[in-house]
C-alpha positions as CSV (number, residue, x, y, z in Angstrom):
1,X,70.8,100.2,118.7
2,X,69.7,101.5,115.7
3,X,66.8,100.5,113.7
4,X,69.4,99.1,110.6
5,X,71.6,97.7,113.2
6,X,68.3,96.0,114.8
7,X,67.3,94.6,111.3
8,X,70.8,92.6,110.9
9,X,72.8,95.8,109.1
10,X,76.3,94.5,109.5
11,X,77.7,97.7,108.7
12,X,75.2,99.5,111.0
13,X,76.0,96.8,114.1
14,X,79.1,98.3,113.5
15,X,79.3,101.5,113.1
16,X,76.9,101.8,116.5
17,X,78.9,100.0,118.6
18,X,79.9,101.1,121.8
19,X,83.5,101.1,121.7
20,X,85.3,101.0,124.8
21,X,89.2,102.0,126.1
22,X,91.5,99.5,125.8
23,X,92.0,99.9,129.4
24,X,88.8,99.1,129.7
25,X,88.7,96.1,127.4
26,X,91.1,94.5,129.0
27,X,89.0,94.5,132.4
28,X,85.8,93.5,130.6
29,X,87.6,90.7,128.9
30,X,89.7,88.3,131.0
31,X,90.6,86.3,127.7
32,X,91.0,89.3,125.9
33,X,94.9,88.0,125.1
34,X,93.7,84.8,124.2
35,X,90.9,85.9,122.0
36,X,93.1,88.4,120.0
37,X,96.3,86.6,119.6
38,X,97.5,83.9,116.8
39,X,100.2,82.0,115.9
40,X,100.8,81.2,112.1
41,X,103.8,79.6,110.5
42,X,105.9,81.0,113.1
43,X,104.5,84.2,113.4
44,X,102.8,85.3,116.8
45,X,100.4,88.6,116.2
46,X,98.8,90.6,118.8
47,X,95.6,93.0,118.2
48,X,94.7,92.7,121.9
49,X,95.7,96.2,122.1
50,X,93.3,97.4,119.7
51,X,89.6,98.2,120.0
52,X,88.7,95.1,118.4
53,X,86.2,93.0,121.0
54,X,84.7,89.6,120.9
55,X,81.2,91.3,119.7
56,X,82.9,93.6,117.0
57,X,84.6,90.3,116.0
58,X,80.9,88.6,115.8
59,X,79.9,92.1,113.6
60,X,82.4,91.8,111.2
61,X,82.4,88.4,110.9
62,X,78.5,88.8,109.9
63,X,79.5,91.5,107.4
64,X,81.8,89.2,105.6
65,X,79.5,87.1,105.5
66,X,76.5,89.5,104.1
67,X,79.9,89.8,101.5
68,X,80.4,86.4,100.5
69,X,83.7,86.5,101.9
70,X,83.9,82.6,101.7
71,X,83.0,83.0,98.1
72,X,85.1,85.8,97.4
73,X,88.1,83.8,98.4
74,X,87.1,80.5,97.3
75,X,87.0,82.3,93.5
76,X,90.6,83.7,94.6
77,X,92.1,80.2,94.9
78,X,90.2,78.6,92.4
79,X,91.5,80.6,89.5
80,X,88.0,82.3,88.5
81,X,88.0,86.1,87.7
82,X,88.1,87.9,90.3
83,X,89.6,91.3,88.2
84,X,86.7,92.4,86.6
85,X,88.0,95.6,85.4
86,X,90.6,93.5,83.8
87,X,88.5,90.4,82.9
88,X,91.2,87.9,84.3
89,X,92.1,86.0,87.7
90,X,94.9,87.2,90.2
91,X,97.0,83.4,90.2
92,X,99.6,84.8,92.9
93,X,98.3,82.0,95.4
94,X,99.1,79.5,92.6
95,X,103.0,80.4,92.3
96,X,103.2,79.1,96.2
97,X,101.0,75.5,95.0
98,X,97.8,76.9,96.2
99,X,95.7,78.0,93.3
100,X,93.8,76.0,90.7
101,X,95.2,72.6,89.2
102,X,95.9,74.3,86.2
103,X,97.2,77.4,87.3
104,X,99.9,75.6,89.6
105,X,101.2,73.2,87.1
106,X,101.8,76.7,84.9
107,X,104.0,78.4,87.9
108,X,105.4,74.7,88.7
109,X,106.7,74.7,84.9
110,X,107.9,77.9,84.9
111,X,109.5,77.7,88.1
112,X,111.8,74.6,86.7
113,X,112.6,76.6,83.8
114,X,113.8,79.5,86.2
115,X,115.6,77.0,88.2
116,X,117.4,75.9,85.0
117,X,118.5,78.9,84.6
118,X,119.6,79.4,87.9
119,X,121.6,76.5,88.2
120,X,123.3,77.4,84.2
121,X,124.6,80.7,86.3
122,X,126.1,78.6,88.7
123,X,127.3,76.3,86.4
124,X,129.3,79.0,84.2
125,X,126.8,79.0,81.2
126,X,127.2,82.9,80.9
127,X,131.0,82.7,82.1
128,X,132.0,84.3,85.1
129,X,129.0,85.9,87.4
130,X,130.0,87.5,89.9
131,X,126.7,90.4,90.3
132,X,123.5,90.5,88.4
133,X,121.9,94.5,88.1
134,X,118.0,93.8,88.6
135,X,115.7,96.4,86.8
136,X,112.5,96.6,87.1
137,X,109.9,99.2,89.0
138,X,106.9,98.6,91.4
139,X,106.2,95.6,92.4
140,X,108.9,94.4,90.1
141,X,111.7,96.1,91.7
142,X,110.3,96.2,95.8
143,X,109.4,92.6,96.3
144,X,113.0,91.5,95.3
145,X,114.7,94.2,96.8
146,X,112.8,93.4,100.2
147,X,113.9,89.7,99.8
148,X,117.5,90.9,99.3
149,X,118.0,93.0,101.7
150,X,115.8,91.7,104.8
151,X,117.7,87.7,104.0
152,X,121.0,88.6,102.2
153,X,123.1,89.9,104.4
154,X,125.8,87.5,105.4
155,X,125.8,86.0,101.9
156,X,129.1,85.7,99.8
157,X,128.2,85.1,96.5
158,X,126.4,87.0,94.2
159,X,125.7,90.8,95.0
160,X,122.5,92.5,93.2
161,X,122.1,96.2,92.4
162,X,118.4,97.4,92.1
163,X,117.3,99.7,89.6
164,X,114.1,101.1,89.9
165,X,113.9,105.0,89.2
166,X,114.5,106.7,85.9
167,X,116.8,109.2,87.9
168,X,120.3,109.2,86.3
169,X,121.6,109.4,89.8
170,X,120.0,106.5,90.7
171,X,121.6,104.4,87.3
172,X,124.6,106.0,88.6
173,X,124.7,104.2,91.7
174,X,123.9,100.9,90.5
175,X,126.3,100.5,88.0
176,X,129.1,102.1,89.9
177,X,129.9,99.0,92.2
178,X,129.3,96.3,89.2
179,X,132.4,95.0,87.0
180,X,130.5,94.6,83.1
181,X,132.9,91.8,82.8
182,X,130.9,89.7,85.2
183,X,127.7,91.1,85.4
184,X,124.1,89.9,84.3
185,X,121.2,92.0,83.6
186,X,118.0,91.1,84.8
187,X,115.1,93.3,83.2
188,X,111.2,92.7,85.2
189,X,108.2,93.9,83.1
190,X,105.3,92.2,83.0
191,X,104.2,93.7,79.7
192,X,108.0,94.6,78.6
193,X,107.0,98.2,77.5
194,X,107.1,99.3,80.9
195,X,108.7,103.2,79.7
196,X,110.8,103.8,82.9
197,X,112.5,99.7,82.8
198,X,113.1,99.7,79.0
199,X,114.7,103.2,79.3
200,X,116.8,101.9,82.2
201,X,117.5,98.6,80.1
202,X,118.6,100.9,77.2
203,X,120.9,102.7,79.3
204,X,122.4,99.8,80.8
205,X,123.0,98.0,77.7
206,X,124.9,101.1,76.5
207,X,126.9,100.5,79.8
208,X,127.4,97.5,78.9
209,X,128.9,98.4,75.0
210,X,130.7,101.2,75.9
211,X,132.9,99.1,78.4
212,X,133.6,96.6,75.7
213,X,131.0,94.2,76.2
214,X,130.6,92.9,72.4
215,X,127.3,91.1,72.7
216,X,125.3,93.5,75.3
217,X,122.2,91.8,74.7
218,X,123.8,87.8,75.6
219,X,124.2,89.4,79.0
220,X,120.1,90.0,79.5
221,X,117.6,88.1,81.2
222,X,114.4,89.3,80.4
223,X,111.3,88.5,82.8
224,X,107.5,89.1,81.3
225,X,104.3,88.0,80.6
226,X,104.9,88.6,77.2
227,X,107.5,86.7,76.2
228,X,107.3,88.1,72.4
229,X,107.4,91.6,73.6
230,X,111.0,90.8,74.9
231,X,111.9,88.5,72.1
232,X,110.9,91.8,69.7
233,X,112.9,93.3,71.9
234,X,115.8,91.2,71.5
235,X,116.6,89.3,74.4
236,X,117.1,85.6,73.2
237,X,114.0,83.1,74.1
238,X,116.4,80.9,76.0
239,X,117.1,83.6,78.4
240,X,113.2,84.9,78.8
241,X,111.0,83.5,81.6
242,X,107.7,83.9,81.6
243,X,105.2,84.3,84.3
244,X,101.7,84.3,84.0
245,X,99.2,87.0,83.3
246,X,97.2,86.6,86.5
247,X,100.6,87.5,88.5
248,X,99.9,91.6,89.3
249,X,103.4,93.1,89.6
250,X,102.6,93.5,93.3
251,X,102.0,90.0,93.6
252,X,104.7,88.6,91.4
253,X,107.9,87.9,93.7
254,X,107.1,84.4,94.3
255,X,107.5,84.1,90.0
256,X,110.0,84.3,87.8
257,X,110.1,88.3,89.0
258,X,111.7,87.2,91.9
259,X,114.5,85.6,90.0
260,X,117.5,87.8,91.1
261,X,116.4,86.8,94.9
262,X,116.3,83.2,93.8
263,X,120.1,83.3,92.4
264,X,121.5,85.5,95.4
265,X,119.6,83.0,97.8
266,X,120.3,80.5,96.0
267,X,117.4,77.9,95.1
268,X,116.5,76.3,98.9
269,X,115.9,79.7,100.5
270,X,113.5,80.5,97.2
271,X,111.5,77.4,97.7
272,X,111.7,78.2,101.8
273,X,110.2,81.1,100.8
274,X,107.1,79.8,98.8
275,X,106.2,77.1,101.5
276,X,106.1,80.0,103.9
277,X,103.6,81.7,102.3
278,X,101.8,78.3,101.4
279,X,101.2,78.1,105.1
280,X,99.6,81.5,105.1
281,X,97.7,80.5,102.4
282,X,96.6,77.4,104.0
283,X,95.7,79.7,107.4
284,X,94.1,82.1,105.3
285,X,91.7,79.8,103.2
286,X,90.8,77.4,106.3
287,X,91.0,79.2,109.3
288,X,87.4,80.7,110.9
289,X,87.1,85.0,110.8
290,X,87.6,85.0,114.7
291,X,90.9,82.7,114.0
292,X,92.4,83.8,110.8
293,X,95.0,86.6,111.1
294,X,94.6,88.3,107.9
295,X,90.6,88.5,108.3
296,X,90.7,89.8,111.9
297,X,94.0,92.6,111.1
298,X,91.4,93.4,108.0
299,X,88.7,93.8,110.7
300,X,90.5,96.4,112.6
301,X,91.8,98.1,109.9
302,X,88.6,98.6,108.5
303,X,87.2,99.5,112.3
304,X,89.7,102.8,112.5
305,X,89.1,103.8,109.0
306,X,85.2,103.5,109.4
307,X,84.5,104.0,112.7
308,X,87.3,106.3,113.9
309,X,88.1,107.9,111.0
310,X,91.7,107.3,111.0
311,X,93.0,108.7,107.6
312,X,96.7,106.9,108.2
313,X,98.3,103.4,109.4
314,X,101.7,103.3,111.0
315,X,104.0,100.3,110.9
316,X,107.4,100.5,112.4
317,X,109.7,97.5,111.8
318,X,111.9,96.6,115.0
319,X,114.6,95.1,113.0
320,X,116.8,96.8,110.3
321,X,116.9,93.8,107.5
322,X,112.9,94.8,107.4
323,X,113.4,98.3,106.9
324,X,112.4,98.1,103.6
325,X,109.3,96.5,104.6
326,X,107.3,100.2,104.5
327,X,107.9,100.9,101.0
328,X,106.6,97.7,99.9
329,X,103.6,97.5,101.9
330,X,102.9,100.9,100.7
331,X,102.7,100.0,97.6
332,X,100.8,96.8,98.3
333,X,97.8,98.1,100.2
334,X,97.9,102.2,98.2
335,X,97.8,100.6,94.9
336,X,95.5,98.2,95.6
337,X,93.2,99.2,97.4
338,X,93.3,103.3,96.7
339,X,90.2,103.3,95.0
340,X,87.1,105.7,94.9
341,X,85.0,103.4,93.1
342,X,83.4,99.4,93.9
343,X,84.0,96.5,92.0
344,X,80.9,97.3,90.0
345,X,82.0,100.6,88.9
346,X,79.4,102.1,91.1
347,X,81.0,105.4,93.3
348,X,82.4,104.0,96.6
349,X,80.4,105.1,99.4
350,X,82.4,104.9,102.0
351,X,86.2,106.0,102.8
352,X,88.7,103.2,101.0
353,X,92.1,102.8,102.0
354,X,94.1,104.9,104.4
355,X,97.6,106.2,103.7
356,X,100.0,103.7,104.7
357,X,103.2,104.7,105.8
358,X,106.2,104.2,109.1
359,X,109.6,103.9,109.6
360,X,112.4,101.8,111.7
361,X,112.6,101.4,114.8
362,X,114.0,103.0,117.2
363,X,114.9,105.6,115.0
364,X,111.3,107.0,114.7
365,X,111.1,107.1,118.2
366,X,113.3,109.9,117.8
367,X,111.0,111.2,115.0
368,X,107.3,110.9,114.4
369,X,106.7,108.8,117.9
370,X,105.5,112.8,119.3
371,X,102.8,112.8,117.3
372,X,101.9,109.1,117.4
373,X,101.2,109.7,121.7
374,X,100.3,113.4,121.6
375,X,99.0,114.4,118.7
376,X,95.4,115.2,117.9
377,X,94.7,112.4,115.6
378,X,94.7,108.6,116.2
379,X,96.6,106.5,114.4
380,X,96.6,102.6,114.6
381,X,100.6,101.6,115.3
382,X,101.7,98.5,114.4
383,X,105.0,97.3,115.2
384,X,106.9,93.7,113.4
385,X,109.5,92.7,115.1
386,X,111.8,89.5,115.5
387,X,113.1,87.3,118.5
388,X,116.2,85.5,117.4
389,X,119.4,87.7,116.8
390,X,121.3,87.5,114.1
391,X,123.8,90.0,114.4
392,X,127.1,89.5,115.8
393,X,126.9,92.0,118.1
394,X,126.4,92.4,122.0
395,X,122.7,90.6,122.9
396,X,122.0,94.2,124.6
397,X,121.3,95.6,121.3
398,X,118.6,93.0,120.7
399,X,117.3,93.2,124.1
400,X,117.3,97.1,123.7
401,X,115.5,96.6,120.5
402,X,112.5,94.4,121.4
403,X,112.1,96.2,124.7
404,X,111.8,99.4,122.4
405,X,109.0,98.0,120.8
406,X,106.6,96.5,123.3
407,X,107.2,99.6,125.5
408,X,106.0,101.9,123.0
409,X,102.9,99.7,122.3
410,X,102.8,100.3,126.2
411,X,102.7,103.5,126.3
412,X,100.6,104.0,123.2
413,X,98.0,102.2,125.4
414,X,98.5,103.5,128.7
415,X,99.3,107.0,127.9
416,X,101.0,109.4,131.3
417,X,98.6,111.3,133.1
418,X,99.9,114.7,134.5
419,X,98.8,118.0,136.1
420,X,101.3,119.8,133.3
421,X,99.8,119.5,129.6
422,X,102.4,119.7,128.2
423,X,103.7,116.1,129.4
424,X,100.7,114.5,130.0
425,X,99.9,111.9,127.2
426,X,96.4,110.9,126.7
427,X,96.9,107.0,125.8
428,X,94.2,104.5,124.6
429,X,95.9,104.8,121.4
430,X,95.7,101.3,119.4
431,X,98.6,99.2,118.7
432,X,99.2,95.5,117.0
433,X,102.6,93.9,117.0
434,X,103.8,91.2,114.7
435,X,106.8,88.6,116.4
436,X,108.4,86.3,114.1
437,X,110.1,83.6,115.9
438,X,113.2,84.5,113.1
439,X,113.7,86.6,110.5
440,X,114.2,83.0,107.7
441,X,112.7,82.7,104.0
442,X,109.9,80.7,105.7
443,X,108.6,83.4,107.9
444,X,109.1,86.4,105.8
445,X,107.4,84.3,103.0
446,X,104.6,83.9,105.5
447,X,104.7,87.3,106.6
448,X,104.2,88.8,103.1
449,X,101.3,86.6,102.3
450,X,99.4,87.5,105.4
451,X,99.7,91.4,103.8
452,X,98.5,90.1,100.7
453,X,95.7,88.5,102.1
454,X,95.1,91.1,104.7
455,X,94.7,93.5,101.6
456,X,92.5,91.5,99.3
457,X,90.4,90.9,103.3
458,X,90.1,94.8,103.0
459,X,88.5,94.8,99.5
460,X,86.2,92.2,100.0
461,X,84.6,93.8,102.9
462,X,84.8,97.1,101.1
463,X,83.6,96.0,97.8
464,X,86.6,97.1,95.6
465,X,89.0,95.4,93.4
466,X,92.3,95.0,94.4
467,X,93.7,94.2,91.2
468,X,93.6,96.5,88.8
469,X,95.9,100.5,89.0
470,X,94.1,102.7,86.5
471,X,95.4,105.4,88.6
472,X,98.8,104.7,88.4
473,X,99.0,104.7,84.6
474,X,97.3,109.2,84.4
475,X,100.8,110.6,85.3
476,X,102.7,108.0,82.9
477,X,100.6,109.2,80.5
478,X,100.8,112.4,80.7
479,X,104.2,112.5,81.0
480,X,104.4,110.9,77.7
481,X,102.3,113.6,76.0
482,X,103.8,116.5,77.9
483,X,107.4,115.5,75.7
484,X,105.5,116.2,72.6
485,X,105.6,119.6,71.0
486,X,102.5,119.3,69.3
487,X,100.6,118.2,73.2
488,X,102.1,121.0,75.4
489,X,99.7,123.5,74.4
490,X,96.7,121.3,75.7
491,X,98.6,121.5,79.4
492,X,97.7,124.1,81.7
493,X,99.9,127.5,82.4
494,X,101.6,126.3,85.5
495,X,102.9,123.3,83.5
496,X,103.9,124.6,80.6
497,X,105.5,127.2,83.0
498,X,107.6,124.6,84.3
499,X,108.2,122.8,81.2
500,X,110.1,126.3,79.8
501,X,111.8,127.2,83.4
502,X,113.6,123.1,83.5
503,X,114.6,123.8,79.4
504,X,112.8,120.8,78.2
């Protein structure tokens, strides 16, 4: 042991640990299953197939301690700052009933005025609906789209086209299936000078005219946390709702972002969705390090990027309603926690976030799965998956499916010894899997929560902010300077380069 480790180093303890195969681990640990397995709000997860073991548990337990992780969270819930950069609080938790007093009556408020104007939609308030075209991009656009597609399936009332990218193409395609006659637009900004949403909005209200809409703007629905940024912009008050400032567009489908999903849903499967995730909340805020799911997936996420230097994180989703799943997770834990420097603006000493990024299963079987079992790097799998079919097909698809996924955690694991290298896979690569019982608003609500608390579980233990996307808003600018004459001179020659070769 070394002499940090021996004077109560957590991060030392750590990083000197003797690390063992999971073959191995399994041997040394009779209640290894036990030890590394939860159940949550009908989700079952499983690290017991990565190098996670009851004393690495006890080391990172004492690191989030030496971190004031009990602080760190309690400030979360209780609506104190918590972005410094930003000087504000993240109030996600209290959109689900879980935050400060103050901050849930807010959300509880603004949730009834959404619901109101839910239930004028359904009551024929803007005349015939029959689609609503959601723009937005980030969080604004993911979350929703993920609610949509992973619960709305086998619904027949209200379709929903996502706009997200400034691509014509892409405002193309979500027009082309929408009649004007009988379609809302629902514009997500949290500031509502978002460039690439208002430029979408534009375009979609020109739509809108030039199909013989008189009154483009009656047909908008405007969703910020400045409601006199969309007023200025000229969306009527009675159709703006408002969500609060501490709501990070990553964090804001459980609020008035999530709107569309709420009217394609319908109202139940909205509030399903939020007690879901106010189970994980509960979990997350209560539960022990050694019992609480997001703390311990934290831990070994934080063991491969420390200790084994693992620069990636694979997650495959078993089930094709969660295939958009990877995309918003990216976003989730790259944005937030893709940072160089600490909380305190001090340089980050330490690597921060790996790149997050996966696929469907079984289709990346056919894919990356080659590199995953014989490639030179290790990469920490994890594979979400759900019991209960839902499809009207034959049950052998399903059973296919889920016997798919555990055998490649299986193999991951076990790895194929043979005399030819070119077959022989080396195994004790790691693996979790995530089971819900059934793919319902409850569980995915639950699901999501345990990555948002998974990723602020990360940050604490790291020392960064999770909250705040400085990075994000460079290229934006940039891109905005790089359209005026006067600024393309201050670019460098392979820019400007391009500039003259695309005519701009």
């Amino acid at each position: 042991m070394s002499e940090r480790a021996k004077r109560g180093d957590p991060w030392a303890a750590i990083e000197t640990h003797e690390v063992k195969s999971l073959a191995a681990l399994f041997v040394a640990e009779p209640d290894r299953l036990s030890a590394l397995s939860l159940d949550v709000a009908g989700v079952h997860f499983d690290w017991s197939k990565t190098h996670l073991d009851g004393e690495l548990v006890g080391h990172f337990a004492a690191l989030a301690e030496a971190r004031d992780f009990a602080g760190a969270r309690e400030a979360l819930f209780s609506g104190a700052m918590v972005n410094a950069s930003e000087g504000r609080a993240a109030t996600h938790v209290a959109e689900r009933g879980q935050g400060a007093p103050k901050d849930v009556a807010r959300a509880a408020a603004q949730h009834q005025r959404m619901r109101s104007l839910v239930d004028a939609i359904e009551g024929g308030a803007f005349g015939e609906v029959h689609s609503l075209l959601h723009i937005g991009i980030g969080g604004s656009a993911l979350g929703p789209e993920l609610l949509l597609d992973a619960l709305g399936r086998n619904l027949g009332g209200y379709g929903v086209s996502v706009l997200s990218n400034i691509d014509g193409q892409a405002l193309d395609d979500a027009v082309d299936p929408l009649d004007p006659e009988t379609a809302l637009i629902v514009a997500v900004s949290k500031t509502f000078t978002t460039s690439e949403t208002l430029l979408n909005l534009n375009s979609a209200l020109r739509w809108m005219s030039e199909s013989g809409i008189a009154d483009p703007f009656g047909r908008v629905i405007a969703i910020t946390a400045d409601p006199g940024a969309a007023l200025a912009f000229g969306v009527d008050e009675t159709r703006i709702l408002p969500f609060d400032e501490g709501v990070g567009g990553r964090y804001s489908l459980w609020s008035a972002a999530g709107f569309s999903a709420a009217v394609a849903l319908g109202w139940q499967a909205f509030e399903e969705l939020l007690e879901g995730a106010a189970a994980m909340d509960r979990h997350f805020r209560l539960a022990e390090p050694a019992a609480n799911a997001p703390m311990i997936a934290a831990f070994a996420d934080i063991l491969y990027r420390q200790g084994f230097g693992a620069q990636s994180r694979a997650v495959f989703a078993y089930d094709e309603r969660l295939r958009l799943l990877m995309p918003y997770l990216q976003q989730l834990e790259m944005e937030s926690n893709g940072k160089s420097v600490a909380a305190d603006g001090k340089p980050l000493n330490r690597p921060s976030a790996p790149v997050t990024w996966g696929g469907v299963g079984t289709d990346a079987q056919h894919a990356v799965f080659q590199l995953l079992h014989q490639g030179t790097d290790t990469i920490p799998v994890e594979f979400v998956a759900v019991v209960e079919q839902e499809d009207g097909q034959d049950p052998a698809h399903h059973r296919a499916l889920l016997l798919n996924a555990f055998a490649q955690g299986a193999a991951l694991m076990a790895g194929d010894a043979s005399d030819d290298p070119y077959r022989a896979c080396p195994g004790n690569r790691p693996s979790a899997t995530i089971l819900l019982d059934r793919l319902d608003p409850r569980t995915l609500g639950a699901l999501i929560a345990f990555y948002e608390h998974r990723t602020f579980a990360n940050a604490v233990l790291l020392g960064t902010n999770p909250f705040d996307q400085f990075g994000v808003e460079l290229g934006k600018r940039l891109a905005r300077e790089l359209g005026e004459p006067q600024m393309i001179e201050t670019f460098d020659p392979s820019t400007r380069s391009l500039v003259e070769r695309a005519r701009l």
